[in-house]
N, C-alpha and C positions, 0 to 999 in steps of 0.2 A: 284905813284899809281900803284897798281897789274894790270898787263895786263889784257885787256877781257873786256866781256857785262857784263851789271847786267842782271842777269836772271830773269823773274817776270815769276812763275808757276804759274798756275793757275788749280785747281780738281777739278772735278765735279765726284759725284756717280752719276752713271746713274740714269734716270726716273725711278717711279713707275711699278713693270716688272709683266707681267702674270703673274697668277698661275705655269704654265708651264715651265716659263721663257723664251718662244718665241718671245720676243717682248715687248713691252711698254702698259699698260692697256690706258682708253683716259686720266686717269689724271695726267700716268710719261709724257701720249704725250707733255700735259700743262706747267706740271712742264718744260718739254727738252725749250718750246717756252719762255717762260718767264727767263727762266737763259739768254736764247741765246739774248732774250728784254735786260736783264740787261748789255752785255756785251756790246753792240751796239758801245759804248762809248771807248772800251779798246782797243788797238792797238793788237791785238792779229792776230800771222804771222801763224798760226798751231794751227789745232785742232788734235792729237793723242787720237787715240781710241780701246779700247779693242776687240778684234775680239767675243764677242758673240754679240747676236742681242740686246740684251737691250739696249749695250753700242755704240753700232753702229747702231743705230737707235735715240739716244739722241741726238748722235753728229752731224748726218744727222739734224735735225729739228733745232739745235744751230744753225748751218752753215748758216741754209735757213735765220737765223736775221740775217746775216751779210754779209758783203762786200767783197764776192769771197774770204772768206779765206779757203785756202786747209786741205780736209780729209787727215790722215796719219795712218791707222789699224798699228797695233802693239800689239805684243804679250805682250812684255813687261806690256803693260797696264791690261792686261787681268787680269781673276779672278783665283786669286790662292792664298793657302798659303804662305807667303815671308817668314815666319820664325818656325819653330816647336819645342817649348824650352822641356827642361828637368824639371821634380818634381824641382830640387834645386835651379832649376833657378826663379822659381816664388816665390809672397807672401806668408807664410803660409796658411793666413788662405782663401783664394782663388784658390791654386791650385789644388785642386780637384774640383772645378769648372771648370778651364780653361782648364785640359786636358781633363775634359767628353766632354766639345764643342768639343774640337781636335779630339776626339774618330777618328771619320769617317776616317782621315788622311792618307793615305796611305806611305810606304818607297817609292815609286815612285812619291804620291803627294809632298812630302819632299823635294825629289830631283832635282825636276821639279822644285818647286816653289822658290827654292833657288838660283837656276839658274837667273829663270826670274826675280828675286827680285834683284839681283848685277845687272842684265842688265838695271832693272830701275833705278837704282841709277846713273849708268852711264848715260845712256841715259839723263834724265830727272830734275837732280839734279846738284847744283852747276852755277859756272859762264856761261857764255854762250861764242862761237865762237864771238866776233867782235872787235871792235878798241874803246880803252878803253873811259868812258864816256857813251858809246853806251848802247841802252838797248835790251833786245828781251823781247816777250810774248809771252807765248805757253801755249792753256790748252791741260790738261788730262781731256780722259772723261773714268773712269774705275769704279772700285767696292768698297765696304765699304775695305775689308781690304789693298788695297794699298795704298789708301788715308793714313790709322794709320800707315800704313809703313813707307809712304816718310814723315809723320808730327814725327814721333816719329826719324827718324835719323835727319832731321832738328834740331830737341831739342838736340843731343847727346843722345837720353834715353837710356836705355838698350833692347835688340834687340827682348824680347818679350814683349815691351810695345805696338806692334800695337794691340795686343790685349784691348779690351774695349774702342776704339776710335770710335765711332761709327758714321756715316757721313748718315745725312739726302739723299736721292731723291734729287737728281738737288740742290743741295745747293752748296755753294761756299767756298772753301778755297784757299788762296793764300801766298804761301809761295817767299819772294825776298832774291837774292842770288848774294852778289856785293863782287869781288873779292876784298882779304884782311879782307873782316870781317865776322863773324859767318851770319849763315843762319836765318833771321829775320821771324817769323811767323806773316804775316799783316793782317790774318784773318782766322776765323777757323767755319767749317759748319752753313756758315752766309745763312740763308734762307728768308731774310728780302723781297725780290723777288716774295716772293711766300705765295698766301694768306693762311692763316694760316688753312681752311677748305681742302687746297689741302699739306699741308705738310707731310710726313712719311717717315718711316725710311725701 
């Protein structure tokens, strides 16, 4: 057998965020409370979090369900572009869709985001440090477009498929990563948690 942990990740998009984006409105507050209800169960050693407030404010209130597991802010997690393709590279008949979303994009959002996108991969993905058999849990708690990053390199897809992955409010994905075999998607923006009057994207 391959040396190492099996890694069990675990994503959350952040709560429901103001207008402003300062913070959580009270129903991401509900949604952050009820993911962190669901996890109660999960051996989870790390909770990594995006440094703006929505996302560091979700993971505060997961935390508060759970049994002294450690905050860890991280850039990585953070809200950015991971990948910004070319016209050739997308479907015909959607890429003039995808790059008007892009429009906003800056050479320097590009460069940044690109960055911090290899550093999640490293960081966050793959087998984990420990003695083989062993396992780790860790959630992220970051933004809709990281979540389709790390789901869309899990698949092998091609690198602007995180585009149109789109990941509910406090909902859950969980990708396991057991060294020697491909990276297993065991659940994907499951909001079963969360009652359907409090769900959005």
């Amino acid at each position: 057998m391959t040396e190492g942990a099996t890694r069990y990740l675990y994503l959350a998009r952040h709560g429901q965020a103001l207008p402003d984006e300062s913070g959580l409105t009270e129903t991401g507050r509900r949604q952050a409370v009820l993911l962190g209800e669901r996890l109660r169960d999960a051996p989870i050693s790390v909770i990594h979090h995006g440094p703006l407030a929505r996302a560091a404010q979700t993971a505060s209130l997961i935390a508060g369900q759970l049994d002294g597991v450690p905050l860890r802010r991280s850039e990585a997690a953070g809200d950015y572009v991971p990948y910004m393709p070319d016209k050739d590279e997308l479907p015909e008949d959607s890429a003039g869709y995808l790059l008007r979303f892009l429009e906003w994009v800056t050479e320097e959002d590009r460069e940044e985001g690109a960055v911090l996108a290899a550093q999640a991969l490293e960081r966050f993905t793959g087998p984990a440090e420990g003695p083989a058999g062993s396992e780790r849990h860790e959630l992220v708690v970051t933004h809709n477009f990281l979540v389709g990053w790390l789901v869309r390199a899990a698949l092998a897809a091609p690198k602007w498929r995180w585009l149109g992955l789109n990941h509910g409010n406090a909902a859950l994905t969980v990708i396991r990563y057991t060294p020697g075999r491909l990276p297993a998607l065991l659940s994907w923006n499951d909001s079963g948690h969360i009652p359907a009057g409090l769900r959005t994207l």
